[in-house]
C-alpha positions in Angstrom: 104.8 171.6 8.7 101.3 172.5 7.5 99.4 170.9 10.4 101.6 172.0 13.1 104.7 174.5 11.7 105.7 174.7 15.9 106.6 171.0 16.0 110.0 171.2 15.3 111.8 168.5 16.4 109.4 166.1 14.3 110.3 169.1 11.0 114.0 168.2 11.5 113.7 164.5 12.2 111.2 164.0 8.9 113.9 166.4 6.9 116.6 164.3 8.2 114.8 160.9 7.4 114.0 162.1 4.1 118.2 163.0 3.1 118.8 159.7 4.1 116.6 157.8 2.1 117.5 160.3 -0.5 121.3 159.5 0.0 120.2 155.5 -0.4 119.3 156.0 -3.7 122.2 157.7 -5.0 124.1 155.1 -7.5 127.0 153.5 -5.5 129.2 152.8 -8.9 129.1 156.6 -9.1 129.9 158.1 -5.2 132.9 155.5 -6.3 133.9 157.3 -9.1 133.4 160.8 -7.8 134.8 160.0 -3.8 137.3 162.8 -4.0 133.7 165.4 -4.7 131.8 163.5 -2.5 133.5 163.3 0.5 134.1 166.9 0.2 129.7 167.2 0.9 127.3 166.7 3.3 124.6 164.9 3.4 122.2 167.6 1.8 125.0 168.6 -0.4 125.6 165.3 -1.8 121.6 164.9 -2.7 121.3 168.4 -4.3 124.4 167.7 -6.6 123.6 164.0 -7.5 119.6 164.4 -7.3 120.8 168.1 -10.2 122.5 165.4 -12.4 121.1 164.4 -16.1 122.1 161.1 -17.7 123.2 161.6 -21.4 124.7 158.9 -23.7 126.9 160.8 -26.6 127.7 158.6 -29.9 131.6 158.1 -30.8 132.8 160.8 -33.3 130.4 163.6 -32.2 131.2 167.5 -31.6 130.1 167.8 -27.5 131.8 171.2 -27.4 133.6 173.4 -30.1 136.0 176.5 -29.5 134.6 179.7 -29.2 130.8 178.1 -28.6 128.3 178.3 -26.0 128.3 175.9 -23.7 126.5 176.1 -20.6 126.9 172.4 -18.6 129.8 170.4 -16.4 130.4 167.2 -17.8 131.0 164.4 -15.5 132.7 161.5 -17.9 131.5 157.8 -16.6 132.6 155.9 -19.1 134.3 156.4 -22.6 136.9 158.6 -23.7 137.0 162.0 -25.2 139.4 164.1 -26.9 140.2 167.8 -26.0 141.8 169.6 -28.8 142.7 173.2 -30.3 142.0 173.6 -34.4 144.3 175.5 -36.2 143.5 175.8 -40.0 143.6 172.0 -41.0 145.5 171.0 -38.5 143.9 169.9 -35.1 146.5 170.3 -32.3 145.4 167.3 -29.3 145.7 168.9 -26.0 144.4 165.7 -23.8 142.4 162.6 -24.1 139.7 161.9 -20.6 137.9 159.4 -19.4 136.4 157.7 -16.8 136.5 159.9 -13.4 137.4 163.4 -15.8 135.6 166.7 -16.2 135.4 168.6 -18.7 133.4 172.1 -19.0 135.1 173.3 -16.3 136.2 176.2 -18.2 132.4 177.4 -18.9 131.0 176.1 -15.7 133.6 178.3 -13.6 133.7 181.5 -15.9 131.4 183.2 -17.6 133.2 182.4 -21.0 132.8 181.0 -24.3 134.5 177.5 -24.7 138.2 177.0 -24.7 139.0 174.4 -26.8 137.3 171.5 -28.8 136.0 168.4 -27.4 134.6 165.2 -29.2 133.8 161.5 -28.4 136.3 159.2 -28.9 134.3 156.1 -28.6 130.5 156.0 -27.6 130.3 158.2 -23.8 128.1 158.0 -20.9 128.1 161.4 -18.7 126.0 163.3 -15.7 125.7 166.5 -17.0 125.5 169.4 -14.3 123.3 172.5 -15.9 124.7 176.1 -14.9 121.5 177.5 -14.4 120.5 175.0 -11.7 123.4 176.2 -9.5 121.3 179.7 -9.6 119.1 179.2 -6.2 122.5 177.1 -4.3 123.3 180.5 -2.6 120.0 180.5 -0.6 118.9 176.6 -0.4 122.5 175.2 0.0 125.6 177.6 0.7 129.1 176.6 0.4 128.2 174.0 -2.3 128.9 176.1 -5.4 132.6 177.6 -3.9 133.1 173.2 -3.4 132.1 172.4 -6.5 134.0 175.2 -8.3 137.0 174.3 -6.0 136.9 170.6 -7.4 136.7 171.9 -10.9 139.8 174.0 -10.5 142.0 171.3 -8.4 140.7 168.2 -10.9 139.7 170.1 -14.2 142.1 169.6 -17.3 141.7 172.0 -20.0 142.4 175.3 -18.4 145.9 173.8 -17.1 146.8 172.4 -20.7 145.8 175.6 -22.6 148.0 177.4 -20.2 150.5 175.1 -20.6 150.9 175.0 -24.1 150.6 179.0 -24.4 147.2 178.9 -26.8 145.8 181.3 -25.0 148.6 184.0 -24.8 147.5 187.3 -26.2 148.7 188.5 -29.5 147.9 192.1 -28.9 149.4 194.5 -26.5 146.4 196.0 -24.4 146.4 199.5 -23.0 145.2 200.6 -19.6 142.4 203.4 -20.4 140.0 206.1 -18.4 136.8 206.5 -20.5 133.3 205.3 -20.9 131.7 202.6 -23.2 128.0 202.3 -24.1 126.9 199.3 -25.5 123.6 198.5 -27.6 122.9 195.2 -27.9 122.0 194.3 -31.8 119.6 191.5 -32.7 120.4 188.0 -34.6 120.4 190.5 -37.9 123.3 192.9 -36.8 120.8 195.8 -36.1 120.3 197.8 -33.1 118.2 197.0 -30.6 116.4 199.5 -27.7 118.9 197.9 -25.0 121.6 199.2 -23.6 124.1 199.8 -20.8 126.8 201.9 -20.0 130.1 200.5 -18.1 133.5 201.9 -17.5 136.8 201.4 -19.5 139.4 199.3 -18.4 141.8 198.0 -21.2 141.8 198.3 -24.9 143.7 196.9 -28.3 143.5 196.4 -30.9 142.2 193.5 -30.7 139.5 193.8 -28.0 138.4 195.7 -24.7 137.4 195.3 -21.4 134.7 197.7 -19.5 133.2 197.4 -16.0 129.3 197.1 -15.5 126.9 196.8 -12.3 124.7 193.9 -12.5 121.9 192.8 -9.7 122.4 189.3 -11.3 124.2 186.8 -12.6 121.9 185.3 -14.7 121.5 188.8 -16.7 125.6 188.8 -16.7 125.7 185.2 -18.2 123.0 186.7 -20.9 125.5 188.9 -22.8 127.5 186.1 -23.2 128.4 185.7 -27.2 126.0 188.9 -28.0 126.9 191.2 -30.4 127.4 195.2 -29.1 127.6 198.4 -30.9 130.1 200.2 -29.0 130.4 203.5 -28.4 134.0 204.9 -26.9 134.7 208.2 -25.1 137.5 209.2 -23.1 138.8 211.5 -20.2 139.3 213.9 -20.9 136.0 214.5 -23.3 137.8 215.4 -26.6 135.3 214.4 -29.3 138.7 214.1 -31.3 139.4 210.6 -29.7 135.6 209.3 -29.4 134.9 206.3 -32.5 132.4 203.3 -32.2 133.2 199.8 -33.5 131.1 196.2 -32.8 131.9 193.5 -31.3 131.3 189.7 -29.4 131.1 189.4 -25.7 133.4 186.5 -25.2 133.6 186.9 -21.4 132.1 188.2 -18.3 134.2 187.7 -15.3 132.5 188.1 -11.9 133.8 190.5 -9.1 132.8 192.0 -5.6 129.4 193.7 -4.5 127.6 193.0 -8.1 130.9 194.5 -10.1 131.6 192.2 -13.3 134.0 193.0 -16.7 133.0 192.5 -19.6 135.4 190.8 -22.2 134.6 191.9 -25.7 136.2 190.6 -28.8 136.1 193.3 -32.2 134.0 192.0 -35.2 136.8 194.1 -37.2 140.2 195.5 -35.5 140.6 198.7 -34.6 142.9 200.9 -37.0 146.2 202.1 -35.1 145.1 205.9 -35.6 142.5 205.6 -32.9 144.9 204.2 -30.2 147.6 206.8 -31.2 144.9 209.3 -30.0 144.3 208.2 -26.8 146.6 208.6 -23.4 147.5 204.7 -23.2 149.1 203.8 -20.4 150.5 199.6 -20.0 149.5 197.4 -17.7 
């Protein structure tokens, strides 16, 4: 390409020679495993997946993923077993055991999210871990591939389809449909403000929580409020001062929607008192 960038033919013949041997090298025990993925890819597919993997060997008894954390890889499980379960004051509720051929970070991987549930080794595990970060560039070098991958997750992943099924994730609190604007600071590691903020638009409220749309150019600044703390700051249509009140709270989800749109899932630090709902026009979902 550098000596003559016109000789094409020999550019795609070189490329193609180089996926090949590329494709050799990819561990056969694993494409064995993972066939249902696999067979899903091409050939450049399969090499930017496998060739994206890590290799990490996890000890029996250890915390891989804890509810409500941060977690920000796909776990591909190639031997061992691991437990999936939902604590509950002293009492762990088990929602699944996996193993060889699973997933599990699904729920992270596909959303931008905090973790739903607990996982920990059951006996010593080897995995391929899949970082969300390195997915970043996939629109421009290899489209299609992340809308496969995230496919797989949903049609083979585990825990979203358990929570669900055992009703874990139901909401306590009634939310409220609401017209207003939110402004939100972002506070450092000490709980004080910091210069940044943004402004999005109300969607739902409780007690509980809210919901606000933002713009965003990218999703690697969307995926960076995840578990922040905010200062927010709540006005409503139409502007009465009378219903305006602030509270703080943890970003515990950003979901992703059209033409750079994404909501914002916030959790309070401390609930909202019923006075301050009383005074706004709530309407229900």
């Amino acid at each position: 390409m550098a000596d003559n960038p016109m000789a094409l033919n020999e550019i795609i013949q070189s490329a193609e020679l180089i996926d090949a041997a590329k494709a050799e090298g990819i561990d056969k025990d694993h494409l064995l495993v993972w066939n249902k993925l696999y067979e899903t890819l091409s050939v450049e597919e399969k090499n930017s997946l496998y060739y994206s993997l890590k290799n990490a060997v996890i000890p029996k008894g250890k915390i891989i993923l804890s509810l409500g954390g941060f977690n920000t890889r796909l776990f591909f499980i190639e031997r061992g077993e691991v437990t999936i379960y939902l604590p509950k004051g002293e009492k762990n509720t088990v929602l699944a055991r996996l193993g060889r051929g699973e997933i599990f970070g699904e729920y992270t991987f596909t959303n931008i999210s905090l973790c739903s549930a607990t996982v920990v080794s059951q006996t010593e595990v080897q995995v391929r871990y899949l970082e969300s970060t390195t997915t970043d560039d996939w629109d421009t070098v290899q489209p299609g591939l992340q809308d496969k991958l995230v496919d797989f997750c949903i049609k083979y992943g585990r825990v979203d389809e358990i929570v669900t099924r055992k009703k874990q994730e139901k909401r306590t609190y009634t939310r409220y449909l609401v017209e207003g604007r939110v402004t939100a600071t972002l506070l450092d590691k000490d709980g004080r403000k910091t210069t940044q903020s943004f402004r999005g638009a109300l969607s739902d409220l409780s007690v509980a929580g809210t919901c606000f749309l933002i713009k965003c150019s990218k999703k690697s600044t969307a995926r960076a409020l995840l578990a922040r703390h905010l200062a927010l700051d709540f006005s409503f249509k139409p502007d009465d001062p009378k219903t305006a009140f602030s509270n703080t709270g943890k970003v515990v989800g950003v979901s992703f929607h059209l033409y750079n749109d994404y909501s914002v899932h916030v959790h309070f630090t401390n609930y909202l008192k019923e006075k301050y709902l009383q005074q706004i026009n709530l309407e229900r979902p």
